[in-house]
C-alpha positions as CSV (number, residue, x, y, z in Angstrom):
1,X,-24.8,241.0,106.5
2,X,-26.8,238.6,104.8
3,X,-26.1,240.5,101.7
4,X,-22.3,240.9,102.1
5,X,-22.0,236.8,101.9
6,X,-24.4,236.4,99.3
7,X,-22.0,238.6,97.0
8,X,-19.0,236.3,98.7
9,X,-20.6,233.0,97.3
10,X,-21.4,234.8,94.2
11,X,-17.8,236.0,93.8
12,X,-16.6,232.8,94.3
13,X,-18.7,230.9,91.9
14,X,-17.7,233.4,89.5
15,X,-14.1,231.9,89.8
16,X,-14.7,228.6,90.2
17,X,-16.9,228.5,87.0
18,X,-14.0,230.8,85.3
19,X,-11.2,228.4,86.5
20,X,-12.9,225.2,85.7
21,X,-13.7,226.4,81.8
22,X,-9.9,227.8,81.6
23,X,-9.1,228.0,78.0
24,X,-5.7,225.9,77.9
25,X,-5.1,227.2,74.0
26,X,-7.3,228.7,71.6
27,X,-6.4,230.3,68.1
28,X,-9.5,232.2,66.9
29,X,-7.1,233.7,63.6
30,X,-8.9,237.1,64.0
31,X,-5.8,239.2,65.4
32,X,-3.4,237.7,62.7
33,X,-2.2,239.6,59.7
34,X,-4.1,238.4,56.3
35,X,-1.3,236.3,54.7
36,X,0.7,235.2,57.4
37,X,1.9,232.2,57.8
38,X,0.6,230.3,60.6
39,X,3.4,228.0,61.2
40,X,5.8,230.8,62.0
41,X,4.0,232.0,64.9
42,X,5.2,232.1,68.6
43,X,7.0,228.4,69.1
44,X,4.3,225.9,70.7
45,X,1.4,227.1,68.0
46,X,1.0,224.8,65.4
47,X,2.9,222.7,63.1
48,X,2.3,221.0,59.6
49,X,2.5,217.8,58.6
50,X,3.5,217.2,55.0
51,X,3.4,219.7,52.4
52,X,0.9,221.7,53.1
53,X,1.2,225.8,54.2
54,X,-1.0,227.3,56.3
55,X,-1.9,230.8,56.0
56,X,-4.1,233.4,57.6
57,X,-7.6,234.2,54.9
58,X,-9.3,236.8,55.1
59,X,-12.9,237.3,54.1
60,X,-15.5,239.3,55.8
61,X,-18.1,237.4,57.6
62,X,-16.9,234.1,55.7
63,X,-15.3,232.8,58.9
64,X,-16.6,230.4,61.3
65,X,-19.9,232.5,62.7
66,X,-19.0,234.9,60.5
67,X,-15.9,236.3,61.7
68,X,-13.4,237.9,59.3
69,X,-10.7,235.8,59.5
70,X,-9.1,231.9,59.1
71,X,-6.7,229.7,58.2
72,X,-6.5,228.2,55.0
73,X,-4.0,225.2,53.4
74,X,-2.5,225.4,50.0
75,X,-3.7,222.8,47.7
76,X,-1.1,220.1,48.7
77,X,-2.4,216.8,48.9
78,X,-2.4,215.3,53.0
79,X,-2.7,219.0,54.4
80,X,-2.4,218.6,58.2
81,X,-2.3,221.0,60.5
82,X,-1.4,219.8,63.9
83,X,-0.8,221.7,67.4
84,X,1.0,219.5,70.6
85,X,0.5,220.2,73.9
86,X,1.5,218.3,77.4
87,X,-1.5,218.0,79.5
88,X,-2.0,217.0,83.1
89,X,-3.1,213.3,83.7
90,X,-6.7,212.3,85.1
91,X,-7.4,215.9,83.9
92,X,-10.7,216.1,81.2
93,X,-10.0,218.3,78.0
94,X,-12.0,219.0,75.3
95,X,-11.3,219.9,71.8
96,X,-13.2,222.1,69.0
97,X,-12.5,222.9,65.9
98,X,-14.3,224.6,63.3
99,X,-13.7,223.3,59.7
100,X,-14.6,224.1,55.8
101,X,-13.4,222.4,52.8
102,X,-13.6,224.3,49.1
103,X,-12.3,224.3,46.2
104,X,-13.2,220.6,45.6
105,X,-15.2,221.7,41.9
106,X,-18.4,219.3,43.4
107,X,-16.1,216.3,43.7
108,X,-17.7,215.7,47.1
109,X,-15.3,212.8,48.0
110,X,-12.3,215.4,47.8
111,X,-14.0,216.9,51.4
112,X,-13.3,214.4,53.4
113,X,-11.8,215.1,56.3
114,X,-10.7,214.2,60.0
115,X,-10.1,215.6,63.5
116,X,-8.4,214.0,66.0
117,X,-6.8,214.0,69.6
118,X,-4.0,211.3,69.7
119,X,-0.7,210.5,72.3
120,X,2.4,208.4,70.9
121,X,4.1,208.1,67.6
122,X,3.0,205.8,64.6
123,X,3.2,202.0,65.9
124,X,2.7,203.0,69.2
125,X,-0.2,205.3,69.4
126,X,-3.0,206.1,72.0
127,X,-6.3,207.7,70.1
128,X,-8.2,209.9,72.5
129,X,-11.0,210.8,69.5
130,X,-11.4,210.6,65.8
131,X,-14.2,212.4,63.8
132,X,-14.1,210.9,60.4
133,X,-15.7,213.5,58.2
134,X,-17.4,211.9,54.9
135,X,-18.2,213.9,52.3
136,X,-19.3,217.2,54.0
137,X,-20.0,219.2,51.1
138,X,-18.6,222.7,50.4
139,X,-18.3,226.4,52.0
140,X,-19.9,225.2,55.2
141,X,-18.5,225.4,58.6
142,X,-18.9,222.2,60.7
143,X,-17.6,222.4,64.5
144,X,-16.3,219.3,66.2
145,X,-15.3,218.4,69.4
146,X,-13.7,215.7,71.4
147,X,-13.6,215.4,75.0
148,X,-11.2,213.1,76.4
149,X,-9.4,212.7,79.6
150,X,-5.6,212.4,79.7
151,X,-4.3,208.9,80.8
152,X,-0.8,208.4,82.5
153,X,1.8,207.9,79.9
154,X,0.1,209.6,76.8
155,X,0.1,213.4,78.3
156,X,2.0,214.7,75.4
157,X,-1.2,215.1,72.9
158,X,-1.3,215.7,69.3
159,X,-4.5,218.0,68.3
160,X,-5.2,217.5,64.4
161,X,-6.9,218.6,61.5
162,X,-6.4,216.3,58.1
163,X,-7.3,216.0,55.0
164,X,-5.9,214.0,51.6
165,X,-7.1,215.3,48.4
166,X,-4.8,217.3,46.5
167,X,-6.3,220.6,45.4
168,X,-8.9,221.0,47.8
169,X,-8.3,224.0,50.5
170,X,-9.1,222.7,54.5
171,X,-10.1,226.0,56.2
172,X,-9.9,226.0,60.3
173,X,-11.0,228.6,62.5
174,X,-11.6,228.7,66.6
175,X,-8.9,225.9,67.2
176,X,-9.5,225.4,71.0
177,X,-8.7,223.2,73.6
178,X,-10.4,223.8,77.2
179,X,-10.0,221.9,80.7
180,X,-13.0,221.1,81.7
């Protein structure tokens, strides 16, 4: 008997634990087709601000821990790649991305990059988190995260990747946002 509720706490742990680290959206690029365009996936994905196109590369093991697959910007300069979501308020969330710049020819300014987690439009905006990347070399992945926990009035959230150099490619992979 004693057996029988050990298995019942065990059970439920097992669901609790699964529950509470819910994956709320995560874009890992692997099951994509090489050369498709990101932007034109299911409605809700992501979105692009400026210029910039976003397509699935692939490369064996060049992806973050060496998967196969990522997704890449044209050279366009202010390449953004954003995805929005409504969240629930007083609920924690945290945010990772994966990034790798190239093609900036050892100009090591030209990798500078930023992640952030913001609510409201320009004028009137609430920043959850900023990583301001400076001059993080080339061809290396470097994961980020921000945790943050959604306050009344800002739940509509704005998940980004930026970067402003003109010719220089900002690759993302493992795009995820979890409630903690």
């Amino acid at each position: 008997m004693m057996r029988f509720y050990i298995s019942v706490i065990a059970i439920f742990a097992l669901i609790f634990t699964a529950n509470a680290q819910k994956s709320d959206f995560y874009q890992s690029f692997e099951p994509l087709e090489k050369g498709k365009d990101i932007t034109k996936l299911k409605k809700g994905k992501f979105g692009t601000w400026g210029k910039s196109t976003w397509t699935v590369t692939e490369k064996k093991g060049k992806g973050n821990n060496k998967s196969d697959k990522f997704a890449s910007s044209n050279g366009a300069i202010n390449a953004t790649l954003v995805h929005y979501k409504t969240l629930e308020v007083g609920v924690t969330y945290v945010f990772s991305v994966a990034v790798k710049m190239t093609h900036a020819k050892g100009n090591v300014k030209k990798t500078n990059y930023s992640v952030k987690a913001t609510s409201g439009k320009k004028g009137n905006t609430h920043k959850y988190g900023e990583v301001k990347v400076v001059e993080p070399g080339e061809n290396k992945w470097k994961q980020h995260t921000i945790e943050f926990t959604v306050v009344k009035g800002r739940e509509k959230v704005t998940l980004q990747v930026y970067r402003w150099a003109e010719g220089v490619i900002l690759n993302v992979d493992d795009f995820k946002l979890i409630k903690k």
